[in-house]
PQR file of N, CA, C, O and H, with PARSE charges and radii, in Angstrom:
ATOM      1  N   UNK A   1       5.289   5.595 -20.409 -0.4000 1.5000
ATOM      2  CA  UNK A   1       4.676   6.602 -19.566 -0.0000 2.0000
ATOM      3  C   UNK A   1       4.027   5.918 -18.362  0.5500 1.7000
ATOM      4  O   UNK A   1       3.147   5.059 -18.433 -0.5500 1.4000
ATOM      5  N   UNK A   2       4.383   6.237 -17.636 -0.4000 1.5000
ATOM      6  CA  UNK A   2       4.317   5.550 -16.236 -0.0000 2.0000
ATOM      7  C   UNK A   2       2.629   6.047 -15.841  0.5500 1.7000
ATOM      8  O   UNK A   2       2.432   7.236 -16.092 -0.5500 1.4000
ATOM      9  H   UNK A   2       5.097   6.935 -17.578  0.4000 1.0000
ATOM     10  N   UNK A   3       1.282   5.208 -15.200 -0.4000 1.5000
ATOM     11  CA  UNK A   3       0.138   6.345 -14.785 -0.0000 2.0000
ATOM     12  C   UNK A   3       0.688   6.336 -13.218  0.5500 1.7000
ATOM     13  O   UNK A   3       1.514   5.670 -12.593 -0.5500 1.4000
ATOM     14  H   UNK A   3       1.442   4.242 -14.995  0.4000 1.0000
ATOM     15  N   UNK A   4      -0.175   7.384 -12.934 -0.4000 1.5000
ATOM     16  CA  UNK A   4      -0.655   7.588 -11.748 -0.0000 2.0000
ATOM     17  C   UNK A   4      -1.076   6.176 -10.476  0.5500 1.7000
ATOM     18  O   UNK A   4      -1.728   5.178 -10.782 -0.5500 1.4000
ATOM     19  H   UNK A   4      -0.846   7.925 -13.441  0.4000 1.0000
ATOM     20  N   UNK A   5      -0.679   6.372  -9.503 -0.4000 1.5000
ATOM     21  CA  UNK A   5      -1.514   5.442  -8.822 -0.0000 2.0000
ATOM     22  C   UNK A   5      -2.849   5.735  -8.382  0.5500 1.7000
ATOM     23  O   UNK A   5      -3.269   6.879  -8.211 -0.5500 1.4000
ATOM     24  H   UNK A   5      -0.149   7.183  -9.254  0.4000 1.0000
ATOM     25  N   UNK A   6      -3.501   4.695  -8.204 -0.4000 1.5000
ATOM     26  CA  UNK A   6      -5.029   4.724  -7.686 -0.0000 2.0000
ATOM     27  C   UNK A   6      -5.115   4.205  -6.042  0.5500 1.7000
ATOM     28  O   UNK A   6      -4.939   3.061  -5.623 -0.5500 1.4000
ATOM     29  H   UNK A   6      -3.159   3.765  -8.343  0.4000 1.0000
ATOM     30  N   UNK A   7      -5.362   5.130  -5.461 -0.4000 1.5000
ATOM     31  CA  UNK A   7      -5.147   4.795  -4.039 -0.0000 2.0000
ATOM     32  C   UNK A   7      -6.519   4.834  -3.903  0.5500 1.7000
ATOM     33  O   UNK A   7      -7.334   5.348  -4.669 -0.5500 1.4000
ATOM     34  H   UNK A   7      -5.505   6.060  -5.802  0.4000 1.0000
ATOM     35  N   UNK A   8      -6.737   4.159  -2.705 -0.4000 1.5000
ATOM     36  CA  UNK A   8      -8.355   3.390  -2.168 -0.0000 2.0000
ATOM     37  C   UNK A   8      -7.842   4.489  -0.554  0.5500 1.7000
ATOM     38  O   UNK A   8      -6.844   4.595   0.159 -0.5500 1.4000
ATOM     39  H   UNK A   8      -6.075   3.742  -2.082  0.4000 1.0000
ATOM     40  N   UNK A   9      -8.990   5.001  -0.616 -0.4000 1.5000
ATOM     41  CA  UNK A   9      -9.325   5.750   1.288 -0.0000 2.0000
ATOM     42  C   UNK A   9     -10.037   4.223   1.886  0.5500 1.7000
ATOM     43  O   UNK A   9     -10.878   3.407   1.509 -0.5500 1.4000
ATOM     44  H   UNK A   9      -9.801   4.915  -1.195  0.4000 1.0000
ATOM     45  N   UNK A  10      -9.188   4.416   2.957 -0.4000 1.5000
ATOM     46  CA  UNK A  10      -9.599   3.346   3.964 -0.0000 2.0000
ATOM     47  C   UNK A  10      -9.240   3.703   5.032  0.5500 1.7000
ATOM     48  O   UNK A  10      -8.693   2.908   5.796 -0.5500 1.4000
ATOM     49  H   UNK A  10      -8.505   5.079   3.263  0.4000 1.0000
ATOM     50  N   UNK A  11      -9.441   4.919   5.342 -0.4000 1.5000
ATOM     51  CA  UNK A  11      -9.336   5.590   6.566 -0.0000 2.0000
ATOM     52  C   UNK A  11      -9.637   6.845   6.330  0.5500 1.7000
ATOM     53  O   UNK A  11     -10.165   7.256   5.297 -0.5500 1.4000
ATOM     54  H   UNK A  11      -9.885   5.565   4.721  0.4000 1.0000
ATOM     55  N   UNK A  12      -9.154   7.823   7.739 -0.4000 1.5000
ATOM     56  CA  UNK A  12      -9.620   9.553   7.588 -0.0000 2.0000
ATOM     57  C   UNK A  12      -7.900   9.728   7.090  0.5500 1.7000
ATOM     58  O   UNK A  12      -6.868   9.514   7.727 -0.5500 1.4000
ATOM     59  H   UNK A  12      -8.725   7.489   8.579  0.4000 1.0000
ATOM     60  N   UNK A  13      -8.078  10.112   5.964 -0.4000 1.5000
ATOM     61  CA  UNK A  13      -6.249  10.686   5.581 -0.0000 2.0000
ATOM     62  C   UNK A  13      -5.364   9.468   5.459  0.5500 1.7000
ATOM     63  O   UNK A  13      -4.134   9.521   5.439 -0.5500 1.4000
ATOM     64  H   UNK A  13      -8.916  10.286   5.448  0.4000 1.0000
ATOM     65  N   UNK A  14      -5.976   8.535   5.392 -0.4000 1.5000
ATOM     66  CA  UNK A  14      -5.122   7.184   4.814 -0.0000 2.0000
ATOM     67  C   UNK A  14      -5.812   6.528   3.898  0.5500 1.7000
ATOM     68  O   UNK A  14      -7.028   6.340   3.897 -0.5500 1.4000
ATOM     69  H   UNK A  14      -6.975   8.492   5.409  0.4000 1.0000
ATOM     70  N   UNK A  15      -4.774   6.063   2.857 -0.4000 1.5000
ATOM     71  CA  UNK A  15      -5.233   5.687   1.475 -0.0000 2.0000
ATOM     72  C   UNK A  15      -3.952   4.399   1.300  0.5500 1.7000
ATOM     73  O   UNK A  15      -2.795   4.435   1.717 -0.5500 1.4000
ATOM     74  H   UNK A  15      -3.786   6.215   2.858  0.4000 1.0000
ATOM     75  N   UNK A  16      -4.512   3.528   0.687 -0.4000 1.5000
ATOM     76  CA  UNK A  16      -3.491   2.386   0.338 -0.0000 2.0000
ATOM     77  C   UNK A  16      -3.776   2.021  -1.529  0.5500 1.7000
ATOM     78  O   UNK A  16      -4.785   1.978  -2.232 -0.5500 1.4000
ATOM     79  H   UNK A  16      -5.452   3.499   0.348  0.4000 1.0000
ATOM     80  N   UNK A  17      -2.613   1.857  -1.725 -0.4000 1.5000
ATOM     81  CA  UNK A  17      -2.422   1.160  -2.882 -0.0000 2.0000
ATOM     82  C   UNK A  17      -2.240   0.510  -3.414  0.5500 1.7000
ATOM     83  O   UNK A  17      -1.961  -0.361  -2.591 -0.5500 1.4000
ATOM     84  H   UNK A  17      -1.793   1.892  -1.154  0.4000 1.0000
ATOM     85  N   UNK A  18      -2.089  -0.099  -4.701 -0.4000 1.5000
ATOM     86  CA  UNK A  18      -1.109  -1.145  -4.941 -0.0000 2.0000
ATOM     87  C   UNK A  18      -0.172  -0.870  -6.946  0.5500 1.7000
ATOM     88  O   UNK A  18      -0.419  -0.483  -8.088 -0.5500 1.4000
ATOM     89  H   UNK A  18      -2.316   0.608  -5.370  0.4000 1.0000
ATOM     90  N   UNK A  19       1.083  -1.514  -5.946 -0.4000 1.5000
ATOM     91  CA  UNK A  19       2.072  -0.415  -7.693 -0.0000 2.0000
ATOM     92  C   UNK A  19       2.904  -1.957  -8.069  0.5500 1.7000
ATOM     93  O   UNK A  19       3.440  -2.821  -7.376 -0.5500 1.4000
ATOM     94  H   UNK A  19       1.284  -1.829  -5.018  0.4000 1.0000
ATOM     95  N   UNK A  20       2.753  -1.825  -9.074 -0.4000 1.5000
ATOM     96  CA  UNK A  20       2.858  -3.003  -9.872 -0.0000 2.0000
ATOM     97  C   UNK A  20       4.865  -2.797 -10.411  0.5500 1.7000
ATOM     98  O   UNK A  20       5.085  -1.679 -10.877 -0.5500 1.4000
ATOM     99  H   UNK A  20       2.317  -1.123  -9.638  0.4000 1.0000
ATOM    100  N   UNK A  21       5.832  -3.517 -10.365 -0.4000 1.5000
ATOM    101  CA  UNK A  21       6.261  -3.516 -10.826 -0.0000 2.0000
ATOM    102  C   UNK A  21       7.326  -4.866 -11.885  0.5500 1.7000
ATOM    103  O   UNK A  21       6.774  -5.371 -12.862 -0.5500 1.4000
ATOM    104  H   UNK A  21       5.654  -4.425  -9.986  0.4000 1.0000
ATOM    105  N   UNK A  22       8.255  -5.131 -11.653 -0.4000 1.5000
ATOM    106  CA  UNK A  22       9.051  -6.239 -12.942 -0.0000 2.0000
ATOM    107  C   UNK A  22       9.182  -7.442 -12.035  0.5500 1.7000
ATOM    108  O   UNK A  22       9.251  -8.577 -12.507 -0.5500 1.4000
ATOM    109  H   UNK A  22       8.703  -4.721 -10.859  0.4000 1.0000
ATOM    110  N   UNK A  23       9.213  -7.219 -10.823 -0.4000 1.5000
ATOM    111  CA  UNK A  23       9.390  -8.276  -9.919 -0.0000 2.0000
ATOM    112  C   UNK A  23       8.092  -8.862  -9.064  0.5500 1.7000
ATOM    113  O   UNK A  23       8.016  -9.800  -8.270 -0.5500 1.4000
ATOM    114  H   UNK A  23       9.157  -6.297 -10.440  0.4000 1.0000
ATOM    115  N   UNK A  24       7.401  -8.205  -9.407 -0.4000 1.5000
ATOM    116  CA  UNK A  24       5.745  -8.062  -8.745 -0.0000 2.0000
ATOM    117  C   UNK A  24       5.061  -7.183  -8.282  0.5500 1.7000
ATOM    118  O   UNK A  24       5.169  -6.105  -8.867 -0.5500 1.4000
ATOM    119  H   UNK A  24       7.463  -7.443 -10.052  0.4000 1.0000
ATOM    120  N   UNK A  25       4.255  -7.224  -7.285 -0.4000 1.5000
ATOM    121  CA  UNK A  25       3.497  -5.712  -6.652 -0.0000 2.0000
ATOM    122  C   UNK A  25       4.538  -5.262  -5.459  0.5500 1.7000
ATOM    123  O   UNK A  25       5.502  -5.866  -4.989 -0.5500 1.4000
ATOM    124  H   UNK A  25       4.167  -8.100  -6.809  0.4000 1.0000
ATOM    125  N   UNK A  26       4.010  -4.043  -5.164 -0.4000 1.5000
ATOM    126  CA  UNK A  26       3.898  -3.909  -3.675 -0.0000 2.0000
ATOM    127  C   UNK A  26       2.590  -2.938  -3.068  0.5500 1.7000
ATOM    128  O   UNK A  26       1.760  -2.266  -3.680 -0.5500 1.4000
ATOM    129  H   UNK A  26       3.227  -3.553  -5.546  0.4000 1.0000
ATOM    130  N   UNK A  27       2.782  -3.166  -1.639 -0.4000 1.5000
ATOM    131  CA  UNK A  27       1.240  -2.288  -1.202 -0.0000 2.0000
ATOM    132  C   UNK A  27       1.859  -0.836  -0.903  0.5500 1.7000
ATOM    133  O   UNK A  27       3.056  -0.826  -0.617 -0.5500 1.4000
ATOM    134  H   UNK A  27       3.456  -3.712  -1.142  0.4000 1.0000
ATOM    135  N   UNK A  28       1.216   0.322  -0.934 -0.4000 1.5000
ATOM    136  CA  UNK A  28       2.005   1.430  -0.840 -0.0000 2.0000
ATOM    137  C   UNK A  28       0.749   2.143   0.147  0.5500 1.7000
ATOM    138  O   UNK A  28      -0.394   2.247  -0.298 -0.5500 1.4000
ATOM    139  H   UNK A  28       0.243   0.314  -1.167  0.4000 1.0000
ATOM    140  N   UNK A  29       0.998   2.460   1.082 -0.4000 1.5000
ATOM    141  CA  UNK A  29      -0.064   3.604   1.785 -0.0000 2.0000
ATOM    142  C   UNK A  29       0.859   5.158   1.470  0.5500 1.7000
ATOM    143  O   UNK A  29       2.024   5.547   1.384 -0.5500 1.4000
ATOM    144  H   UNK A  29       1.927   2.376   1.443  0.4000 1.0000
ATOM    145  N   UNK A  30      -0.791   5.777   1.358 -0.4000 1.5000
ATOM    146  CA  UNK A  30      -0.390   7.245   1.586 -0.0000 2.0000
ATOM    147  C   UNK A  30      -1.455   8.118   2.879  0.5500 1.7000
ATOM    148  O   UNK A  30      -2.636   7.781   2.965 -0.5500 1.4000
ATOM    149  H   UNK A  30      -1.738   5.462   1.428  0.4000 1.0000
ATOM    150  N   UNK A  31      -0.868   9.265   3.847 -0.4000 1.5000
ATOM    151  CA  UNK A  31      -1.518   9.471   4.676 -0.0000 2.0000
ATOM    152  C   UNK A  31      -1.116  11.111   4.876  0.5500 1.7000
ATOM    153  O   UNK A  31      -0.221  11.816   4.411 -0.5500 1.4000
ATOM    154  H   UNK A  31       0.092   9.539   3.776  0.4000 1.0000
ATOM    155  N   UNK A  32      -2.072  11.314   5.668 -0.4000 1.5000
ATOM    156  CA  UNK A  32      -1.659  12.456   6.075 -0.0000 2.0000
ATOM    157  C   UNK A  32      -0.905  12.629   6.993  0.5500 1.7000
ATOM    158  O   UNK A  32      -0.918  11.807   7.909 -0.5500 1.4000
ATOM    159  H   UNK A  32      -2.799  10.741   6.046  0.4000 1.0000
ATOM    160  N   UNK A  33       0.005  13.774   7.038 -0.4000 1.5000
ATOM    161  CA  UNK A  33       0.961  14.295   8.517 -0.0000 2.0000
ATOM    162  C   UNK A  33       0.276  15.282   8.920  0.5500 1.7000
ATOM    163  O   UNK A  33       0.119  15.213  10.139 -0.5500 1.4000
ATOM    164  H   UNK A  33       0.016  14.442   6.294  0.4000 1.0000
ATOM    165  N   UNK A  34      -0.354  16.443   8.318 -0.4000 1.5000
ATOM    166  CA  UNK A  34      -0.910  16.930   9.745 -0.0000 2.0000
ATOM    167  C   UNK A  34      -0.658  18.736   9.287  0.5500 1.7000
ATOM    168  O   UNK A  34      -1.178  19.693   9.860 -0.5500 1.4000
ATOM    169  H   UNK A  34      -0.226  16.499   7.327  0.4000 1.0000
ATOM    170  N   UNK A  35       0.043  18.767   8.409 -0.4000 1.5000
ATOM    171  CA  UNK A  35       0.263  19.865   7.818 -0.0000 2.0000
ATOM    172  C   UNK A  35       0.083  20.242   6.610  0.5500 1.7000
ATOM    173  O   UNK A  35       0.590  21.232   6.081 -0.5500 1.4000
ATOM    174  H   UNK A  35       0.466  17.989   7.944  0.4000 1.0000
ATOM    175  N   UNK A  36      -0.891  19.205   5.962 -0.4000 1.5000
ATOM    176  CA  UNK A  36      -0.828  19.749   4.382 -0.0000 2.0000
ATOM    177  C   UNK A  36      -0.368  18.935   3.177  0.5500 1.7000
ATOM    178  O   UNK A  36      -0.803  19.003   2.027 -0.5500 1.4000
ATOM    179  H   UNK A  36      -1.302  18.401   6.392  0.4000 1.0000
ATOM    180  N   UNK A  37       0.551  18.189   3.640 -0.4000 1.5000
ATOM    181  CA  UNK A  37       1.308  17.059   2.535 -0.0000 2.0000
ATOM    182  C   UNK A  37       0.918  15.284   3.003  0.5500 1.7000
ATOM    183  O   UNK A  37       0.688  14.945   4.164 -0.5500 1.4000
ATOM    184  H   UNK A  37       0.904  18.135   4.574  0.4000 1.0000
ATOM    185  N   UNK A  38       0.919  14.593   2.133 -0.4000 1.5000
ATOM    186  CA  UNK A  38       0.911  13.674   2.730 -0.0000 2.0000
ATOM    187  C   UNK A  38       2.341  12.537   2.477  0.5500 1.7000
ATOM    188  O   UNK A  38       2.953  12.414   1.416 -0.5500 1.4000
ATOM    189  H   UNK A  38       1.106  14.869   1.190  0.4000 1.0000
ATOM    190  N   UNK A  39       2.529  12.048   3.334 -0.4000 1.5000
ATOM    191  CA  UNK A  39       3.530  11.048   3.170 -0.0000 2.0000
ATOM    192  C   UNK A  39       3.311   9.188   2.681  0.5500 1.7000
ATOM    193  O   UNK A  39       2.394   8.412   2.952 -0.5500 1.4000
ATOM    194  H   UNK A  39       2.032  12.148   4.196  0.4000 1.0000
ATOM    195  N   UNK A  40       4.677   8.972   1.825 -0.4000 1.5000
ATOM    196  CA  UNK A  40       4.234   8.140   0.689 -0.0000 2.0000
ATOM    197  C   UNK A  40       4.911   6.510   1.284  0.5500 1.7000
ATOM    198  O   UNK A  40       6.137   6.618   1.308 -0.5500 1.4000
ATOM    199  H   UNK A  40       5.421   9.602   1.605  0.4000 1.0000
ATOM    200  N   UNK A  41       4.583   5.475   1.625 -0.4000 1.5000
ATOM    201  CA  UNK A  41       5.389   4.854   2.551 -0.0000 2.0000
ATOM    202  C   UNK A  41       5.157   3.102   1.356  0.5500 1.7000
ATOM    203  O   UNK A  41       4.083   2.853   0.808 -0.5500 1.4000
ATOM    204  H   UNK A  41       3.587   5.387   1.605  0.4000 1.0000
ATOM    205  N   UNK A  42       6.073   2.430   1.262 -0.4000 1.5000
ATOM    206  CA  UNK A  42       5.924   0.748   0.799 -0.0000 2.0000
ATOM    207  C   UNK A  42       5.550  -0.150   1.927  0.5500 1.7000
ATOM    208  O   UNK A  42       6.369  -0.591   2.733 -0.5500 1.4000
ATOM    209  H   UNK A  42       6.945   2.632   1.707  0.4000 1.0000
ATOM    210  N   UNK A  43       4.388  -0.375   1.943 -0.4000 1.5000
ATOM    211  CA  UNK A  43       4.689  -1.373   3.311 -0.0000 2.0000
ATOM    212  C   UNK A  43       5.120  -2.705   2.951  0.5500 1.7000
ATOM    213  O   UNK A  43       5.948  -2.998   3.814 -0.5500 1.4000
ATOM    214  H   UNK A  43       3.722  -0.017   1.288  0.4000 1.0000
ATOM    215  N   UNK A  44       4.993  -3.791   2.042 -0.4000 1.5000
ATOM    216  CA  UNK A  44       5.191  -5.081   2.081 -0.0000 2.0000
ATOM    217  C   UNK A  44       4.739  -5.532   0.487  0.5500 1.7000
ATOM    218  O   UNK A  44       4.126  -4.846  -0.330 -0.5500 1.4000
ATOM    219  H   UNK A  44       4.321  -3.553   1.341  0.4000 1.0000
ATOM    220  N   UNK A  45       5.128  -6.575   0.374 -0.4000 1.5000
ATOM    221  CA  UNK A  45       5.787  -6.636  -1.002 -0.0000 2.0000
ATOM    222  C   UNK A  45       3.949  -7.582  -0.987  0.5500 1.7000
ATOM    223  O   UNK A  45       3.446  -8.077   0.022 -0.5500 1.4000
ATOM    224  H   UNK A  45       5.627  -7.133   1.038  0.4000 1.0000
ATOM    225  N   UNK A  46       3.249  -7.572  -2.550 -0.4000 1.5000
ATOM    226  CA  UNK A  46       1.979  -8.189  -2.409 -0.0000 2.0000
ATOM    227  C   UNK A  46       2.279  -9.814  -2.664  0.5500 1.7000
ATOM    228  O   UNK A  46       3.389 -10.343  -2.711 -0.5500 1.4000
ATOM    229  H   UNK A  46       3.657  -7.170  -3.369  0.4000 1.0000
ATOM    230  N   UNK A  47       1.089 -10.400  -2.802 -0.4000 1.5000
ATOM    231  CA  UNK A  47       0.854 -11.805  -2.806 -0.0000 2.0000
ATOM    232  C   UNK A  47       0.353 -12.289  -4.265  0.5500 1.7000
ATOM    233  O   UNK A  47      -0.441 -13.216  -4.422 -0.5500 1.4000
ATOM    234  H   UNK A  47       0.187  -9.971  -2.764  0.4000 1.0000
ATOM    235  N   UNK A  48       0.936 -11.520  -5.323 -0.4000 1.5000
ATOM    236  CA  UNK A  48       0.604 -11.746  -6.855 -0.0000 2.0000
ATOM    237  C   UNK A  48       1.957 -12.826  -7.112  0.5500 1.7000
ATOM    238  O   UNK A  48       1.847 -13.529  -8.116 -0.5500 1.4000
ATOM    239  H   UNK A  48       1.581 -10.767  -5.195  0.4000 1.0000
ATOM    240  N   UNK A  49       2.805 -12.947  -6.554 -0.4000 1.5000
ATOM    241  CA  UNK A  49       3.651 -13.990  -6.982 -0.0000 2.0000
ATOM    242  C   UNK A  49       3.852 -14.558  -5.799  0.5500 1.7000
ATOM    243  O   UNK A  49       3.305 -15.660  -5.846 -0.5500 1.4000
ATOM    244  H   UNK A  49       2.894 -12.376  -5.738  0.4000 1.0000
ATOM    245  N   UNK A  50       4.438 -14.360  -4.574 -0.4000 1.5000
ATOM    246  CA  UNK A  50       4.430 -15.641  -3.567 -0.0000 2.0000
ATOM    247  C   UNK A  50       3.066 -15.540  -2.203  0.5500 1.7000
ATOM    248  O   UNK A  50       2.475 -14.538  -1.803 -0.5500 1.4000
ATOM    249  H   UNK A  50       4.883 -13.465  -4.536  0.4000 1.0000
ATOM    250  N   UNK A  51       2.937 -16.824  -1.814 -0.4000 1.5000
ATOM    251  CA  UNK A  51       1.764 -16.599  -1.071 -0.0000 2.0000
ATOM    252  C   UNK A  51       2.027 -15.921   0.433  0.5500 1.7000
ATOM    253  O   UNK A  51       2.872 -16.223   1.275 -0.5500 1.4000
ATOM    254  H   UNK A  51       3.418 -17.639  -2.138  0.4000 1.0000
ATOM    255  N   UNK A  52       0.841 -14.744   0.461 -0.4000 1.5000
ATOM    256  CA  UNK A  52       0.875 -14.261   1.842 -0.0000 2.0000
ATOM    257  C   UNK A  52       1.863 -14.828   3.334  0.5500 1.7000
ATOM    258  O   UNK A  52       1.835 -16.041   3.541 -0.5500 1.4000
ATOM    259  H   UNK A  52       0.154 -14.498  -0.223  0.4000 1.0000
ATOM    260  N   UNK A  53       2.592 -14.054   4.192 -0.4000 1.5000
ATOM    261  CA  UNK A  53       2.839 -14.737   4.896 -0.0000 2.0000
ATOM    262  C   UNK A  53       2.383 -13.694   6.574  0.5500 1.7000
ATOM    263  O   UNK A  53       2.627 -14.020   7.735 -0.5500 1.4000
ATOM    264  H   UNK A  53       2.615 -13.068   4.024  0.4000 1.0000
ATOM    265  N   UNK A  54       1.562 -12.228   5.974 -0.4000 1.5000
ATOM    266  CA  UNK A  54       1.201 -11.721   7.254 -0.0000 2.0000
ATOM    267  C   UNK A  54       1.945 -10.615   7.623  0.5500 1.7000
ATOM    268  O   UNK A  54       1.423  -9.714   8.279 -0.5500 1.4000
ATOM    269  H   UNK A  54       1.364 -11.964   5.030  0.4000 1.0000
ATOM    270  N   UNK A  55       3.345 -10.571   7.205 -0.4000 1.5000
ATOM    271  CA  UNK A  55       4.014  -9.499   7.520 -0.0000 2.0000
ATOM    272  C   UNK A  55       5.159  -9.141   6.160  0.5500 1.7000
ATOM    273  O   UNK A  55       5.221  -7.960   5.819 -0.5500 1.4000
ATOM    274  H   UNK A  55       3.768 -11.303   6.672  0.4000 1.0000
ATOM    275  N   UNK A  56       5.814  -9.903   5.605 -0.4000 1.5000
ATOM    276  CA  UNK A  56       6.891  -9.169   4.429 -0.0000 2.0000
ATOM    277  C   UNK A  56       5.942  -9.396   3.154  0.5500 1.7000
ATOM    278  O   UNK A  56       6.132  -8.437   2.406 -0.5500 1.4000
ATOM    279  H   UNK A  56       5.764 -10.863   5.882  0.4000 1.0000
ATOM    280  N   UNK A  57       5.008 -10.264   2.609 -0.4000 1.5000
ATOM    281  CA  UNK A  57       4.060 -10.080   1.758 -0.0000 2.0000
ATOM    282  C   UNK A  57       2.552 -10.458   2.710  0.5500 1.7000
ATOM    283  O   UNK A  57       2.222 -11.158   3.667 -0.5500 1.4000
ATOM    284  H   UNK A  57       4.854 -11.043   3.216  0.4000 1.0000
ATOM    285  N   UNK A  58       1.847  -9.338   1.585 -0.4000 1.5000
ATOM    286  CA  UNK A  58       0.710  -9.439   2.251 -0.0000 2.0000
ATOM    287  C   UNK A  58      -0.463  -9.070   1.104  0.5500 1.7000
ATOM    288  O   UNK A  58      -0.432  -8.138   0.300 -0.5500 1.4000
ATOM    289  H   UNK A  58       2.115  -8.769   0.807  0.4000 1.0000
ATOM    290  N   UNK A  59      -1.785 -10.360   1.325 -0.4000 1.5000
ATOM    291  CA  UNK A  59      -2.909  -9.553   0.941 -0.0000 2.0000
ATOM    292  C   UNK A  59      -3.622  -8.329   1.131  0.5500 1.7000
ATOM    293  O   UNK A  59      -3.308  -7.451   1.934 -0.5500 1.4000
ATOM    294  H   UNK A  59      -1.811 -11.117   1.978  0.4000 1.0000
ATOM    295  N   UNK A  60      -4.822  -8.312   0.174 -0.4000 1.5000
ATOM    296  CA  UNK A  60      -5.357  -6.773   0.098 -0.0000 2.0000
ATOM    297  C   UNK A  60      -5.701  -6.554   1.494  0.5500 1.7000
ATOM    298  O   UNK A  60      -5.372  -5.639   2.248 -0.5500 1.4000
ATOM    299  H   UNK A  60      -5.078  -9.026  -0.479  0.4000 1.0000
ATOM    300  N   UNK A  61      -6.366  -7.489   1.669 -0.4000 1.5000
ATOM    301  CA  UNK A  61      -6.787  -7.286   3.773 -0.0000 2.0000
ATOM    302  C   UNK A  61      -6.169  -7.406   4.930  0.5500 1.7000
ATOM    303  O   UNK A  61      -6.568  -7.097   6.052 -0.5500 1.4000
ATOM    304  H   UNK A  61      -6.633  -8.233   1.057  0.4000 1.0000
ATOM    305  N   UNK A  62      -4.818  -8.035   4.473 -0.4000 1.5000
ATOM    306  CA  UNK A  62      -3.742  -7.815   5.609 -0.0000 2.0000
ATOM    307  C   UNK A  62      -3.153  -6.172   5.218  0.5500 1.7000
ATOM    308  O   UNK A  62      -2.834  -5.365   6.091 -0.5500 1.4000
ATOM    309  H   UNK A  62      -4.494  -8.286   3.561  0.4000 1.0000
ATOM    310  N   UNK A  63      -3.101  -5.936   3.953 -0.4000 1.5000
ATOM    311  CA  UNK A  63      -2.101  -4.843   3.740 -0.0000 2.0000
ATOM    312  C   UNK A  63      -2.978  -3.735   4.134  0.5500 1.7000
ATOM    313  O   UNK A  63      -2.608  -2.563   4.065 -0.5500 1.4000
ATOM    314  H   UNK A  63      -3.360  -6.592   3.245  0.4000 1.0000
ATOM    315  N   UNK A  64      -4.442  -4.190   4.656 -0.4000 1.5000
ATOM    316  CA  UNK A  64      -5.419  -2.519   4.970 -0.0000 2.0000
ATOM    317  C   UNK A  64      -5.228  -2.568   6.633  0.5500 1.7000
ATOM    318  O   UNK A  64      -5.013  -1.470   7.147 -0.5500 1.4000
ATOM    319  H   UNK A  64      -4.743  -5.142   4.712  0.4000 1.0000
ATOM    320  N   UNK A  65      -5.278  -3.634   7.458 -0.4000 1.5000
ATOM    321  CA  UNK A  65      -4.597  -3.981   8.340 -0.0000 2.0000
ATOM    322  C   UNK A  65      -3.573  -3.362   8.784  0.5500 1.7000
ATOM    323  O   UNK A  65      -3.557  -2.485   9.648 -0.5500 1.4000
ATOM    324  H   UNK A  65      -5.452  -4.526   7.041  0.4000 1.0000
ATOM    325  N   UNK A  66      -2.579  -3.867   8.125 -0.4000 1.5000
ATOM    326  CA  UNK A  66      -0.718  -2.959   8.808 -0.0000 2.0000
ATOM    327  C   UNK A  66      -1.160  -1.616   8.300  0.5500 1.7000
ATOM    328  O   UNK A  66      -1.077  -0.694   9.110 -0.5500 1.4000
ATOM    329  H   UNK A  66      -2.592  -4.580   7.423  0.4000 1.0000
ATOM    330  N   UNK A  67      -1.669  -1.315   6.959 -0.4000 1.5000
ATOM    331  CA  UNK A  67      -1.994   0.378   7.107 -0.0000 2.0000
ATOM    332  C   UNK A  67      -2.689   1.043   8.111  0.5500 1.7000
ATOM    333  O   UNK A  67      -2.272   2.165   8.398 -0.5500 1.4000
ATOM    334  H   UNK A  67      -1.737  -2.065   6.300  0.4000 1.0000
ATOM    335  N   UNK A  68      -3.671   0.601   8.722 -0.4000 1.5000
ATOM    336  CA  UNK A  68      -4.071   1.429   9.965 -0.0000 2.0000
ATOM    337  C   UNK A  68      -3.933   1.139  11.270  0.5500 1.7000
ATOM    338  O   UNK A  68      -4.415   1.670  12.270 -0.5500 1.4000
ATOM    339  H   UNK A  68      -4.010  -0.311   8.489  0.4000 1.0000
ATOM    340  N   UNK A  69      -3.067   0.045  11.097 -0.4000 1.5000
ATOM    341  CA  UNK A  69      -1.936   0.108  12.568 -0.0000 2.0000
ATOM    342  C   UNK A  69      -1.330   1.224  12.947  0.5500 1.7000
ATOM    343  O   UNK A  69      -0.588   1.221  13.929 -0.5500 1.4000
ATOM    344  H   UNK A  69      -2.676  -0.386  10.285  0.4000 1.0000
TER
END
């Protein structure tokens, strides 16, 4: 049974995450569009198995970073 994710607000209508899976993490933002729903996006794969490089994996503070770019 799969849970829920736990998304962190780190913005107005933007929320980031992080989803664990067999190969490692990734960071996931969710945000608002503007009508009611929000949209669900992967940005970059995390830094639980190879080290940060800023843009294709990224730490918790780079990945809050590219989210409110």
């Amino acid at each position: 049974m799969a849970k829920k994710p736990i998304y962190l607000q780190i913005g107005r209508g933007l929320f980031l995450s992080y989803r664990k899976n067999q190969t490692g993490g990734v960071w996931v933002t969710r945000y608002a569009n503007g009508v009611g729903k929000y949209l669900v996006e992967n940005i970059a794969d995390a830094d639980d198995k190879l080290s940060p490089n800023g843009s294709t994996v990224l730490d918790f503070f780079q990945a809050q970073r590219v989210a409110q770019a």
